[in-house]
N, C-alpha and C positions, 0 to 999 in steps of 0.2 A: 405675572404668568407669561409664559415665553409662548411667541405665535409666531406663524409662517411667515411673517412681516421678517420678525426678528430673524429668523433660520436665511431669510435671504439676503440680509446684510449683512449678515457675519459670512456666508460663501459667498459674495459677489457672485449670485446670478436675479433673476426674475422674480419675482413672487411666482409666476405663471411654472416655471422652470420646477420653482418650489414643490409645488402641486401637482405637476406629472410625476416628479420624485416620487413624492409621497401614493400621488393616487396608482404606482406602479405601470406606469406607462411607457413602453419601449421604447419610444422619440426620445429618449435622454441620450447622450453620451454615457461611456464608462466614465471619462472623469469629470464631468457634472455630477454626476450621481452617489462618486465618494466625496467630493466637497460638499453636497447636501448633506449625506449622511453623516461625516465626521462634525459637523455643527448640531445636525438632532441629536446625536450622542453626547457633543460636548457640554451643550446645553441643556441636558435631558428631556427631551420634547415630546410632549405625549401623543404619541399617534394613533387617532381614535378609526378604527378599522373602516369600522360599517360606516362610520360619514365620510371616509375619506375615497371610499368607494373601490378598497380594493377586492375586495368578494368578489367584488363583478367583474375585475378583471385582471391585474395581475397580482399574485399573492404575496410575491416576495419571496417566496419558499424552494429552497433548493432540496431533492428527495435525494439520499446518501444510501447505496445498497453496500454491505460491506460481507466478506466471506465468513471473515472470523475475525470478531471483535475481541476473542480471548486472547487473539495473540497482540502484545504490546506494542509490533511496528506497527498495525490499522489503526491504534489510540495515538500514535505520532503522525499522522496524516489527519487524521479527524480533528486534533487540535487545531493544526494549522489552514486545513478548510473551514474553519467556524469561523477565525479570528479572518482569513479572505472575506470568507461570507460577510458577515457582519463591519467588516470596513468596507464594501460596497453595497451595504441594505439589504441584504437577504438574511433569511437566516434559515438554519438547517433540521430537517429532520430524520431519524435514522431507520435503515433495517438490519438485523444483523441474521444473515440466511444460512449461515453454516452453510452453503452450497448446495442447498436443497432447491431445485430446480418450479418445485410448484411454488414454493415461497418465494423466487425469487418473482415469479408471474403473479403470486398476489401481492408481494410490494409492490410495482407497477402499479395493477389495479386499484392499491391501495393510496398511491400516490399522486396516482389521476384522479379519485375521488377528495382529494384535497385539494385542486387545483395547483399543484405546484409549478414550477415554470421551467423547469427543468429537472436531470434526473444524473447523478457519477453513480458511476456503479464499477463495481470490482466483482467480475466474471469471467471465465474459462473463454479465452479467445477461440475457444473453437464449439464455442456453443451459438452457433451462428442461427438457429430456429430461435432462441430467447432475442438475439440481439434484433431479427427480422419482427419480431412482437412487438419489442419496444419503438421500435421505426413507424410501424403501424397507429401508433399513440401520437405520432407526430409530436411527442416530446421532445424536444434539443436534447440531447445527451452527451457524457463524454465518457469514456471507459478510464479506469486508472489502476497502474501497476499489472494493464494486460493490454498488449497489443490489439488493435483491432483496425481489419478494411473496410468496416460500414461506418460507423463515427469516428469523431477526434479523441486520439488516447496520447496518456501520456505515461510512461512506462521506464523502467530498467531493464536491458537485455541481460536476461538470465542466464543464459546461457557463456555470456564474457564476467561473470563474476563465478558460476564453476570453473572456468578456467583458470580462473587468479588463485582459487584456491590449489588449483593440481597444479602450477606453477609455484607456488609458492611450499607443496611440499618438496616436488623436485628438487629445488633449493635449496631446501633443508636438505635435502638426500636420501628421502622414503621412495620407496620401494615397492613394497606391499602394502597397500592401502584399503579402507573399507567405507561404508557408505552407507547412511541412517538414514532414508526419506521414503518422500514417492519416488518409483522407480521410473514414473512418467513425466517425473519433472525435467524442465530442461536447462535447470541449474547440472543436473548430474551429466544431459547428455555434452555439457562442457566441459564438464570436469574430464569425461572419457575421451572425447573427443581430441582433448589439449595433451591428455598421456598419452593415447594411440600417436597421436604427432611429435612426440617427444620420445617414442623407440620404448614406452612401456604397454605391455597389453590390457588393454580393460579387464581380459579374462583374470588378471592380477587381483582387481577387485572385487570384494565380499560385501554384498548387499543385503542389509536388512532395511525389510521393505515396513515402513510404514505411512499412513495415508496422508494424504494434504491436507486432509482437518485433525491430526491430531490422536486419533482414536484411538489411540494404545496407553496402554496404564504402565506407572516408570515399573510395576513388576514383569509386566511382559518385558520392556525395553529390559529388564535385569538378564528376564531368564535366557534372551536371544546373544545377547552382549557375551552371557556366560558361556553357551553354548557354541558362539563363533572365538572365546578368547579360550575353552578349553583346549580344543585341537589345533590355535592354530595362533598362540600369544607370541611365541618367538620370532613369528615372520610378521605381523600386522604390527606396520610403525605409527601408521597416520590414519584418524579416520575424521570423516566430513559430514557433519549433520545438515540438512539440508535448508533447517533456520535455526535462530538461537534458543529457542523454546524448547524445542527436538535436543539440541548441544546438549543444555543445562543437565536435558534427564539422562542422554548418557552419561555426562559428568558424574550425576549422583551414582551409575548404574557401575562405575568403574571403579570410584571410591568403596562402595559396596562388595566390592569383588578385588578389593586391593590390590584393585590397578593403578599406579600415580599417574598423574597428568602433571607434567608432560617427561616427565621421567622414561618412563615407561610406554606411554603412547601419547602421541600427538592430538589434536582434539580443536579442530575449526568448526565456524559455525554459519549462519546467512542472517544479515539484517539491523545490526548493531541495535540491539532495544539497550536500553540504558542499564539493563539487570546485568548484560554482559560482559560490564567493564565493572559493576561491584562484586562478581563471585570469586571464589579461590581454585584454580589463578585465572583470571580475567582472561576472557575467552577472544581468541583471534577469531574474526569476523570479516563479512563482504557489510560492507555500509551502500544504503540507498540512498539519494537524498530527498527525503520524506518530507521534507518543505517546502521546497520546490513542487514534489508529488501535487502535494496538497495544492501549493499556490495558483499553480501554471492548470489546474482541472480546473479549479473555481474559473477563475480568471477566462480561461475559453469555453467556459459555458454560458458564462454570461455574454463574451460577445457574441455567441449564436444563439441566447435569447434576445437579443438585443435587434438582431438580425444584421448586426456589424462585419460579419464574418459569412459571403456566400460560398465561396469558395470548396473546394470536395474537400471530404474530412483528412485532415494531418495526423499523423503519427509521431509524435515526440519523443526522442529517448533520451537519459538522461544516465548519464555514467557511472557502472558499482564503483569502489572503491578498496581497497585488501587494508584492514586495522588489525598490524600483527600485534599478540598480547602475548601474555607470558605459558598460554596454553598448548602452546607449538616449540618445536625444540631442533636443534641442530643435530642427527642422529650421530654416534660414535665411529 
């Protein structure tokens, strides 16, 4: 049977070193505390809770709030904070809040009655009465894929990956353009922002508004698509969904209305989830990188559980990306 003896000899630390590990105690390094864990893992070593006395004090447990779990880039982030987690001894539990503002204050609550030790959360950077609630919890937290000036976030500016995409239809050579999302997002006010600066008018652009969770059924998206391509399919060359989940349903909403892509109109997306590069034709996209997301949250939250990190909270940003596909087209 494998014992804390053994788990200290194969990481070259203490036995004593062993046992803060285990009993969740913040006097460890970050990297004493992956060299413990990568030998308890390697060695499979059973870690008995309640004797080892983490109830009483730290749990190991990292609380995960996420907006929307339905859309497939948050399940690319979540992966790669578990496999963080769990190569540095924590591991993860989830809320998925749809953006629902009381839920997001009873995961909180919920996750301070597990003692967790800290808290990522993915919420509206200008939801500043939530973020002051959770400050109040004296939680460590870090924000992700939203900017924030009360904690450490780590994020992609949104608004320089709209622009890659209105640069990139420029290039193509579109003209009249249109626009599937929140009209609050600030992917879009890039998008307009980089036309208005390139000598086209935003007034160019045709917006169909729909919400940042999703709420619209591909029939509505059909009936609006139809309604903006009846009066006005000769002049709209390019249009920009505002993630690729959004894309996919105009996609369907076009083929339905025997529109071709990219024949016919142009068709970008936000987010590269992996569905984007197997549909017909593979959908041009802004890429995040969602590994990174994941890595660099975990990773600084543990040093300010850890209390390694005094310093006032940083802001991280980490660069979109334009992955052109066959879904965009060089206009005639």
């Amino acid at each position: 049977m494998v014992t804390m003896k053994d788990i200290a000899e194969y990481s070259k630390v203490s036995l004593a070193t062993v046992s803060r590990v285990l009993n969740g105690s913040s006097n460890v390094s970050v990297e004493k505390r992956k060299q413990v864990m990568e030998w308890v893992h390697r060695l499979d070593y059973n870690i008995n809770i309640s004797a080892s006395g983490l109830a009483g004090s730290s749990s190991s447990l990292i609380g995960v709030i996420f907006s929307d779990l339905a859309n497939p880039f948050f399940m690319d982030i979540l992966i790669q904070m578990e496999e963080e987690a769990y190569r540095l001894g924590y591991s993860i539990i989830i809320s998925n809040t749809h953006g629902q503002k009381n839920k997001i204050r009873e995961s909180i609550n919920t996750f301070e009655a597990r003692q967790v030790d800290g808290v990522l959360l993915c919420i509206d950077s200008d939801e500043t009465a939530l973020m002051q609630y959770i400050l109040q919890k004296n939680i460590p937290a870090v924000s992700f894929t939203q900017p924030s000036e009360l904690i450490d976030s780590v994020y992609t500016p949104m608004e320089k990956g709209g622009a890659l995409v209105a640069q990139h239809f420029l290039d193509m050579g579109h003209e009249k353009m249109a626009y599937v999302g929140d009209k609050n997002e600030p992917k879009l006010t890039g998008f307009l922002n980089h036309l208005n600066q390139n000598g086209i008018d935003s007034e160019n652009v045709n917006i169909i508004e729909v919400d940042k969770w999703g709420n619209l059924s591909n029939y509505e998206i059909t009936k609006r698509i139809r309604e903006l391509t009846s009066t006005k399919k000769d002049e709209i060359t390019a249009v920009f969904a505002f993630n690729d989940v959004t894309a996919i349903q105009v996609m369907q909403a076009f083929q339905d209305e025997g529109i071709r892509i990219p024949e016919d109109i142009a068709l970008a997306g936000f987010d590269n989830i992996s569905l984007s590069r197997k549909i017909s034709p593979p959908l041009t996209t802004v890429g995040q990188p969602t590994k990174e997301i994941g890595r660099l949250a975990v990773e600084i939250l543990i040093k300010r559980i850890n209390q390694e990190n005094i310093a006032p909270p940083e802001a991280i940003t980490l660069e979109p990306y334009l992955i052109v596909r066959k879904s965009t087209r060089q206009t005639k």
